[in-house]
Backbone as CSV, one residue per row, in Angstrom:
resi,resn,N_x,N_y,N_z,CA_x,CA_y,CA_z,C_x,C_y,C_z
1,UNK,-30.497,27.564,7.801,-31.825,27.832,7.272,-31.995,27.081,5.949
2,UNK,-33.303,26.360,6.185,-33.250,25.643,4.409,-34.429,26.383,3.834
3,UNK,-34.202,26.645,2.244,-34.681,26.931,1.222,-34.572,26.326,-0.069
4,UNK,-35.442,26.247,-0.220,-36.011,25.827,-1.265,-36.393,26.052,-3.028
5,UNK,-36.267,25.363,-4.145,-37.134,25.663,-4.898,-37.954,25.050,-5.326
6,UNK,-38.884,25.505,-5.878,-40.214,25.109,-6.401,-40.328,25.153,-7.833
7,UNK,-39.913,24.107,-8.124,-40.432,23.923,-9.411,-41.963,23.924,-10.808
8,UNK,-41.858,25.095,-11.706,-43.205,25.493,-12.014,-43.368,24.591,-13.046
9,UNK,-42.489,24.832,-14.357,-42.694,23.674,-15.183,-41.702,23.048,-15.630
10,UNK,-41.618,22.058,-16.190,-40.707,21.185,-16.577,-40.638,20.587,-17.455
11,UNK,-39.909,20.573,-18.704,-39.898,20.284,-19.875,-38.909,19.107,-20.621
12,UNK,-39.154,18.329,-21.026,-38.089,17.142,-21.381,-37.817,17.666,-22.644
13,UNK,-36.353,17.706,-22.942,-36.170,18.300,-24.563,-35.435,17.058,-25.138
14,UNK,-34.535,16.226,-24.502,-33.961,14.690,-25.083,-34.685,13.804,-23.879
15,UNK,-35.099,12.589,-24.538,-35.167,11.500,-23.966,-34.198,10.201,-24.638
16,UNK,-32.939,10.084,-23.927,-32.721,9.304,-24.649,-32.132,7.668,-23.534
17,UNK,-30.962,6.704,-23.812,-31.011,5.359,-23.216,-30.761,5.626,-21.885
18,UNK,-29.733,6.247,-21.433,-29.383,6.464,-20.176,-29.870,7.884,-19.506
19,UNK,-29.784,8.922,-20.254,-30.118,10.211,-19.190,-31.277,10.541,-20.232
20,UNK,-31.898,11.818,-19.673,-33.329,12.587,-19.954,-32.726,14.296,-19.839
21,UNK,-32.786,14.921,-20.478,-32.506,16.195,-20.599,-33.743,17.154,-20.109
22,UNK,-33.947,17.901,-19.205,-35.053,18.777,-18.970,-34.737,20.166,-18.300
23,UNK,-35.154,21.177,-18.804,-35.979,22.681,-18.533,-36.618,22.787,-17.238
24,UNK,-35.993,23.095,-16.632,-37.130,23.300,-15.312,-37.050,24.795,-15.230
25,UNK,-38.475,25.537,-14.916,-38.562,26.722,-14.151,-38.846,27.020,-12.775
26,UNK,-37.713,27.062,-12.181,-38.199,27.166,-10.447,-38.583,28.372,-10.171
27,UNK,-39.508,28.686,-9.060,-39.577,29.709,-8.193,-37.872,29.691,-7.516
28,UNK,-37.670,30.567,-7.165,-36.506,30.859,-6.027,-37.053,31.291,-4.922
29,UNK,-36.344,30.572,-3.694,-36.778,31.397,-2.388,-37.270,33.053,-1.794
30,UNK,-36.681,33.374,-2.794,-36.637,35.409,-2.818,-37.753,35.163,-3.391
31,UNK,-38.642,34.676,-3.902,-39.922,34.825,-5.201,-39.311,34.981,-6.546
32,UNK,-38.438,35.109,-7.045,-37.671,35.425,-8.179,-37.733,34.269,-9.021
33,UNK,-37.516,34.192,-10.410,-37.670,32.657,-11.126,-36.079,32.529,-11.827
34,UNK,-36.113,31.366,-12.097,-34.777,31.167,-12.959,-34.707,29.777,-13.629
35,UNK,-34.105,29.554,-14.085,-34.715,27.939,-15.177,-32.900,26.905,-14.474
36,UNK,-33.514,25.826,-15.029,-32.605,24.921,-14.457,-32.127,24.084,-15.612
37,UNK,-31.330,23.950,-15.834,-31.117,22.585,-16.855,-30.566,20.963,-15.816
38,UNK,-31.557,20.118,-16.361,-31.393,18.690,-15.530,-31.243,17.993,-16.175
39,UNK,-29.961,16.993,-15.734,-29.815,15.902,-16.483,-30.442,15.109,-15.520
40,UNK,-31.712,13.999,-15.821,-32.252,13.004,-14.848,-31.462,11.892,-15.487
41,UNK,-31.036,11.313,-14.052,-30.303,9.572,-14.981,-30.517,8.862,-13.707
42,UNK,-30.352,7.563,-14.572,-31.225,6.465,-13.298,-30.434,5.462,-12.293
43,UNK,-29.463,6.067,-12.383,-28.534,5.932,-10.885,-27.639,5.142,-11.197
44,UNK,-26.635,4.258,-10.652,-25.719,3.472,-10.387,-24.617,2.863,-9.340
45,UNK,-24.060,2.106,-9.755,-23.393,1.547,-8.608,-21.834,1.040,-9.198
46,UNK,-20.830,0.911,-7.649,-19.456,1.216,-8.096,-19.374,-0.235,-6.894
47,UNK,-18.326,-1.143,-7.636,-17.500,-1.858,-6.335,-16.458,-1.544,-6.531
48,UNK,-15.747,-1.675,-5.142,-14.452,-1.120,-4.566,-14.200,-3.036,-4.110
49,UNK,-13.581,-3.735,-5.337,-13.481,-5.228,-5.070,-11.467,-5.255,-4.691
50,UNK,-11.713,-6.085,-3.637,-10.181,-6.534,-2.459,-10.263,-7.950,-2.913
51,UNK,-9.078,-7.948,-3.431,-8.857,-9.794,-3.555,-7.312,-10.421,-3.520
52,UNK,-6.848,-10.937,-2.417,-5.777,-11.314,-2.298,-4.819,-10.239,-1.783
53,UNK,-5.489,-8.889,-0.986,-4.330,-8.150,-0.987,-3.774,-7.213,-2.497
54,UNK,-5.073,-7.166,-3.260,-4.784,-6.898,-4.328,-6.397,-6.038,-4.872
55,UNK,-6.274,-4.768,-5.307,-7.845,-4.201,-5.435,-7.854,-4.038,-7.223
56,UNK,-9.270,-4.571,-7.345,-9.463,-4.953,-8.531,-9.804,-3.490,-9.624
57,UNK,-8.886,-3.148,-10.536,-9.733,-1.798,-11.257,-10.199,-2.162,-12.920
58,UNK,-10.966,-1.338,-13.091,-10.503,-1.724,-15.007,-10.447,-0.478,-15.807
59,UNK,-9.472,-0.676,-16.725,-9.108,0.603,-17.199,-10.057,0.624,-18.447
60,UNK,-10.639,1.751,-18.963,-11.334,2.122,-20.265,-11.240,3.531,-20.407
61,UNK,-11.271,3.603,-21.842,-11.224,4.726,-22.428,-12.428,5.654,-22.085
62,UNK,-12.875,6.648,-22.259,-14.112,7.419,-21.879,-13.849,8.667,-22.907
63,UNK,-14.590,8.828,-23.793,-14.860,9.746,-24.846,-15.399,11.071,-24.010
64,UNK,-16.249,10.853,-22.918,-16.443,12.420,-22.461,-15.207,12.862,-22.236
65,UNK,-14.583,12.295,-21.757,-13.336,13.039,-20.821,-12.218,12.943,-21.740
66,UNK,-12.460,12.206,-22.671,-11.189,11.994,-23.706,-10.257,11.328,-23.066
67,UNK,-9.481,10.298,-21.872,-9.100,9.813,-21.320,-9.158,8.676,-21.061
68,UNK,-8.271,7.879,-21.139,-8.119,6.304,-20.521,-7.689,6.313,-18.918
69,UNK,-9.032,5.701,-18.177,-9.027,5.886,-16.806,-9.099,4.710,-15.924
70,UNK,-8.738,4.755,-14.936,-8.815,3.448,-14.414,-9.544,3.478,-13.082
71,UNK,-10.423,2.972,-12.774,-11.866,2.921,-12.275,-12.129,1.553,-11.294
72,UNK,-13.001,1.975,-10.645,-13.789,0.070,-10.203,-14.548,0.032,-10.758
73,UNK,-15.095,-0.976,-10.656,-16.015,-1.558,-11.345,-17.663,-0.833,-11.274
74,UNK,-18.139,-0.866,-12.517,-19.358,0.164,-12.216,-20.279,0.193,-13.357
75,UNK,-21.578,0.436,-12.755,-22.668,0.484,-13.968,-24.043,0.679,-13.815
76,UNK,-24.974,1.200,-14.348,-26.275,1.933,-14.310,-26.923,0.343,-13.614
77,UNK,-27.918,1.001,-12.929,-28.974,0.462,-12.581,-30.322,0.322,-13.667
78,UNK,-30.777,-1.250,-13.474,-31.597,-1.341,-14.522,-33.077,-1.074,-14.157
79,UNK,-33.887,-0.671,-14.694,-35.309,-0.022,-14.029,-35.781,-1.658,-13.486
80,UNK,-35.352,-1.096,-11.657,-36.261,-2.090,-10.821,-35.202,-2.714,-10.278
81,UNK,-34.345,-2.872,-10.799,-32.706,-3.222,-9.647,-32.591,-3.099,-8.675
82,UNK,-32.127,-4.071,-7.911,-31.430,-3.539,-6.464,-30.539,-3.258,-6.946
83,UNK,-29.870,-2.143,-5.818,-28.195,-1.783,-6.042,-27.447,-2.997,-5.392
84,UNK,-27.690,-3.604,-4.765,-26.662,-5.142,-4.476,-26.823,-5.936,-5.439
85,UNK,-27.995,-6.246,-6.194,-27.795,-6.966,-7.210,-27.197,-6.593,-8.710
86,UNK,-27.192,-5.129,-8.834,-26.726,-4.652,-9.452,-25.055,-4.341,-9.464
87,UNK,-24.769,-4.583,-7.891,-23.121,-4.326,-7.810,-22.467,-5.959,-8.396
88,UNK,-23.369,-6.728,-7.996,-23.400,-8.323,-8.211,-22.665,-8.594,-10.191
89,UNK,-23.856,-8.064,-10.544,-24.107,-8.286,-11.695,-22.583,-7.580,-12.424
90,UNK,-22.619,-6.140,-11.832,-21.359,-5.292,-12.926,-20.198,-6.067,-12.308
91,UNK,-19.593,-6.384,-11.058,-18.509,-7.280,-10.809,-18.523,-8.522,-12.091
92,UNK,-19.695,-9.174,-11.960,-19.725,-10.537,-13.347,-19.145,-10.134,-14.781
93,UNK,-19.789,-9.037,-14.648,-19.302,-9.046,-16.135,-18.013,-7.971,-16.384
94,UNK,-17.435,-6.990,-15.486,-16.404,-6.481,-15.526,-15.198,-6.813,-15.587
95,UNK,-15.273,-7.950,-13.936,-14.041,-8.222,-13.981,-14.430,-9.886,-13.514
96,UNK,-15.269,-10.399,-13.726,-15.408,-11.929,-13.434,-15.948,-12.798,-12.493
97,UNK,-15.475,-11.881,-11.422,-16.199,-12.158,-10.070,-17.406,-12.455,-9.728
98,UNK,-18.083,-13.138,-8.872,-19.259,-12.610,-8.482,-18.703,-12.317,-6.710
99,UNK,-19.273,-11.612,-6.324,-19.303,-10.956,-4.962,-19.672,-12.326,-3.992
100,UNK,-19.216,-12.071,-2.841,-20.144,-13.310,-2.178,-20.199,-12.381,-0.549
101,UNK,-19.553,-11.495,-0.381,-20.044,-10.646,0.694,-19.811,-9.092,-0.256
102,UNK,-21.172,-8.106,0.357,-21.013,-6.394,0.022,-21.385,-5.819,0.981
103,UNK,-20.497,-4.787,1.400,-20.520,-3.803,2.173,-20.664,-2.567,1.520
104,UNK,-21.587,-1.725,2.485,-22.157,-0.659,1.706,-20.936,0.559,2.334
105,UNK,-20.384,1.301,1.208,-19.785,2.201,1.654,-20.091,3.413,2.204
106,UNK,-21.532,3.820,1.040,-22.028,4.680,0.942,-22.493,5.493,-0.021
107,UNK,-23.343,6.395,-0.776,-23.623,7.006,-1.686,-22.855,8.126,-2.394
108,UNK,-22.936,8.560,-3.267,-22.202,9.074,-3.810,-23.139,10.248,-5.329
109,UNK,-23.370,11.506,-4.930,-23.979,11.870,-6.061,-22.581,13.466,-6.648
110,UNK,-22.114,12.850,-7.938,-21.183,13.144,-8.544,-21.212,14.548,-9.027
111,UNK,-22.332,14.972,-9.551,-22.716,16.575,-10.017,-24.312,16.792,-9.617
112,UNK,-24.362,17.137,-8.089,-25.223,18.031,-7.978,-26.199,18.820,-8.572
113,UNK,-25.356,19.773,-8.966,-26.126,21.156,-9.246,-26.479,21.161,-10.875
114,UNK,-26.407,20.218,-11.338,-27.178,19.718,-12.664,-27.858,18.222,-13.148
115,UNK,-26.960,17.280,-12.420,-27.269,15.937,-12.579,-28.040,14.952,-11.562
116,UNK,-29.314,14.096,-11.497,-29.849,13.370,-10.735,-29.225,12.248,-9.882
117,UNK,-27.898,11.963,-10.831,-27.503,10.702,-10.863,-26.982,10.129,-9.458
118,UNK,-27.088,9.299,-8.909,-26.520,8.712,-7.443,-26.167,7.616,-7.738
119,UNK,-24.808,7.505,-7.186,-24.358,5.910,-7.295,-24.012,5.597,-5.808
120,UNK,-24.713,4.382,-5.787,-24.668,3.358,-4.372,-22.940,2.967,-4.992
121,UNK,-22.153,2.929,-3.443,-20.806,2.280,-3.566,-20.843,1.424,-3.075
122,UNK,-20.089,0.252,-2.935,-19.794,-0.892,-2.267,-18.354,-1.219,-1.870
123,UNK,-18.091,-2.717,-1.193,-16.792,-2.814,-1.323,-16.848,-4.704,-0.802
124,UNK,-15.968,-5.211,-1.351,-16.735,-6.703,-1.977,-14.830,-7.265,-1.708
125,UNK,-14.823,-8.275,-0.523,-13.580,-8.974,-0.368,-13.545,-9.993,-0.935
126,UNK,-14.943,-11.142,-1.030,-14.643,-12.141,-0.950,-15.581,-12.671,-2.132
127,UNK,-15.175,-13.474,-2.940,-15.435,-13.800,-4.358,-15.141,-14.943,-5.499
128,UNK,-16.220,-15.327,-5.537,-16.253,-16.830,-6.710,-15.825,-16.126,-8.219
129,UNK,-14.901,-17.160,-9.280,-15.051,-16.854,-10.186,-16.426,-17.354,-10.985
130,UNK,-17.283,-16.348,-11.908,-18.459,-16.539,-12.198,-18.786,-15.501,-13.380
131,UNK,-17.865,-15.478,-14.784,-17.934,-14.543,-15.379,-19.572,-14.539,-16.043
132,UNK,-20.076,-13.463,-16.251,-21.192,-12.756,-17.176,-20.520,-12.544,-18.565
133,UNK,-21.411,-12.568,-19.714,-21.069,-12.264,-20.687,-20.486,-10.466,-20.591
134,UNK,-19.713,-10.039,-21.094,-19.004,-8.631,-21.276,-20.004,-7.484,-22.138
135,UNK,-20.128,-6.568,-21.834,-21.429,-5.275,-22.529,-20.635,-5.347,-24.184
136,UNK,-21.184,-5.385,-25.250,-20.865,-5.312,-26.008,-19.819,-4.156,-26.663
137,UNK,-20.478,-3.002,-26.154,-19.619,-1.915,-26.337,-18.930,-1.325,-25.399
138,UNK,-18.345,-1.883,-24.733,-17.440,-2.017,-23.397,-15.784,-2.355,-23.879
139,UNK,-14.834,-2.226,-23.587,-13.462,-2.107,-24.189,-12.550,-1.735,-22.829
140,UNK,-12.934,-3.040,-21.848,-12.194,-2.717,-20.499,-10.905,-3.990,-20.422
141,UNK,-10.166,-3.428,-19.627,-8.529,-4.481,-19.221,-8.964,-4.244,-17.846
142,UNK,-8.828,-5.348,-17.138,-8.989,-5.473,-15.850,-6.953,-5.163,-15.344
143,UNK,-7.641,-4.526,-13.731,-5.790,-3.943,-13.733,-5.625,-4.541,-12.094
144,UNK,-4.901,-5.448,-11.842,-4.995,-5.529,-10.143,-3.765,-4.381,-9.484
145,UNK,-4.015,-3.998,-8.557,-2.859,-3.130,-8.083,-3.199,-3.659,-6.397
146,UNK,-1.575,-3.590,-5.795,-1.519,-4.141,-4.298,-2.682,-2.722,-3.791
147,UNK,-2.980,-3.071,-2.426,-4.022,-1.942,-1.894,-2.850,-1.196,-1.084
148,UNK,-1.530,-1.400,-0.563,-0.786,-0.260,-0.013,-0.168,1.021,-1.330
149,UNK,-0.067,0.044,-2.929,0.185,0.585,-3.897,-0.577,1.361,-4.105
150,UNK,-2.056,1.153,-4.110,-3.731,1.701,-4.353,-3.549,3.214,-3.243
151,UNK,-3.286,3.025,-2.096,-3.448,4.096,-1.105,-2.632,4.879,-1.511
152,UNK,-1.646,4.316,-1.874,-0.397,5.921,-2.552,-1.131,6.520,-3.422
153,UNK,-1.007,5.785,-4.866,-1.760,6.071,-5.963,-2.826,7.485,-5.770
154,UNK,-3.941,6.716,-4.656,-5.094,7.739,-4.215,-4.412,8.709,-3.119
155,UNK,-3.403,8.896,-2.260,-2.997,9.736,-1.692,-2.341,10.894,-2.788
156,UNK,-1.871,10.658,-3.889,-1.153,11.175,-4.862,-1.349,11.619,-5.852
157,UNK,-3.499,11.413,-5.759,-4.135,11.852,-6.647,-4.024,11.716,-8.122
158,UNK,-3.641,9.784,-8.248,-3.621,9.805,-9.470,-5.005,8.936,-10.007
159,UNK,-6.262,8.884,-8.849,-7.350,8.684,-9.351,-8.215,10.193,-9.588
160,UNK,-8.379,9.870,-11.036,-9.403,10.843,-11.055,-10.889,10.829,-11.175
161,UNK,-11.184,9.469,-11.819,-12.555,9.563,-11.627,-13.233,9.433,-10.550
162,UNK,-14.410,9.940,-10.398,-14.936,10.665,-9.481,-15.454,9.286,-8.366
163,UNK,-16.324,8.073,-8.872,-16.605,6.946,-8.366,-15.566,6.576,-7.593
164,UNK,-14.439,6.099,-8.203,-13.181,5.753,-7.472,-12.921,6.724,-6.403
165,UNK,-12.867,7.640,-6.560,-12.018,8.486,-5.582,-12.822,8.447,-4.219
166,UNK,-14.355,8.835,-4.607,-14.756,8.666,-3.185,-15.139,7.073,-2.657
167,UNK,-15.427,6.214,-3.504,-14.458,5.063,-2.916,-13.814,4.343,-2.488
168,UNK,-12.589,4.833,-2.675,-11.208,4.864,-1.942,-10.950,6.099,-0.685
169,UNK,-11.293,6.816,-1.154,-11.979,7.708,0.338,-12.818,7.468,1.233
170,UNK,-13.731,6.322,1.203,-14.527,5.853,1.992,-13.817,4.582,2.716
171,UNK,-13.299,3.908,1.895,-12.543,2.211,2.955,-11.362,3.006,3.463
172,UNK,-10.239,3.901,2.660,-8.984,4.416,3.359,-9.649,4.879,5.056
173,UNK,-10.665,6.075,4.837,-11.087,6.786,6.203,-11.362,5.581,7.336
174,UNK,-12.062,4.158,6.388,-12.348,3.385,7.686,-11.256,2.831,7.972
175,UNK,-10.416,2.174,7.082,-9.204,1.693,7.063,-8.629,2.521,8.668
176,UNK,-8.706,3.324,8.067,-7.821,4.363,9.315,-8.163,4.330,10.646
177,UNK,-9.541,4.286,10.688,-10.167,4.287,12.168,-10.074,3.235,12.551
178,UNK,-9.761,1.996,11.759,-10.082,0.834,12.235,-8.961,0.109,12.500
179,UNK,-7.451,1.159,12.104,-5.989,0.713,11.872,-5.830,-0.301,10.974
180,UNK,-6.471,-0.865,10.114,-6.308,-1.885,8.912,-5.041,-2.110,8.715
């Protein structure tokens, strides 16, 4: 059975570069009300880049989490982006590449039950070197690891961020069906 809420009003309390902070008051299905806190953010995209038998990550620090993590490659969508050109673009300037084939893995929305955010995944074999200038406030080491090394790693749960993991949960599952 689906239900619903209905949202009565909605209030922006931060607007700021990347997310929007807002108040929502929904109806609840019972008729009952209850308020929501939303983070709206304007999406993004992750490659899952294979090169040589070798999958491309980059490690950076991350102040939310207080942690140095090691990740694929990834980054907000710019108002009016494609997400292929956008997976294009964060490969350039992450780790050097430009993509020259993307496969869509699949979507990916990370926190639900508070956050808007959806990131399109990809997964990108084959690749020109074609660096982009680097984000200014960016502080990444590109890390290659073999992909049978990569499958332990992720069998062993030593990815934690969230992009990566379902990621690597998405090519391993095909991997599998497909006996790779």
């Amino acid at each position: 059975m689906t239900q619903f809420e209905k949202t009565i009003k909605s209030d922006v309390i931060y607007d700021g570069r990347i997310v929007k902070l807002r108040i929502d008051e929904v109806e609840l299905p019972d008729g009952s009300f209850s308020k929501r806190e939303i983070v709206d953010h304007q999406g993004a995209v992750a490659v899952l880049a294979i090169k040589d038998g070798q999958m491309i990550f980059v490690k950076q620090y991350r102040i939310a989490s207080q942690q140095l993590l090691t990740e694929i490659p990834a980054g907000l969508l710019e108002s009016g982006e494609a997400p292929e050109a956008a997976a294009i673009r964060e490969c350039q300037e992450e780790i050097g590449y430009r993509p020259l084939n993307l496969y869509k893995l699949g979507d990916f929305i990370p926190t639900p039950g508070y956050c808007s955010e959806k990131i399109a995944l990809f997964c990108a074999t084959e690749f020109v070197w074609d660096p982009l200038e680097e984000d200014a406030d960016e502080f990444i080491k590109v890390v290659r690891i073999p992909v049978r090394t990569a499958r332990t790693l992720f069998i062993n749960g030593q990815f934690i961020d969230g992009k990566t993991v379902a990621a690597l949960g998405y090519y391993f599952s095909i991997a599998a069906r497909k006996q790779l």
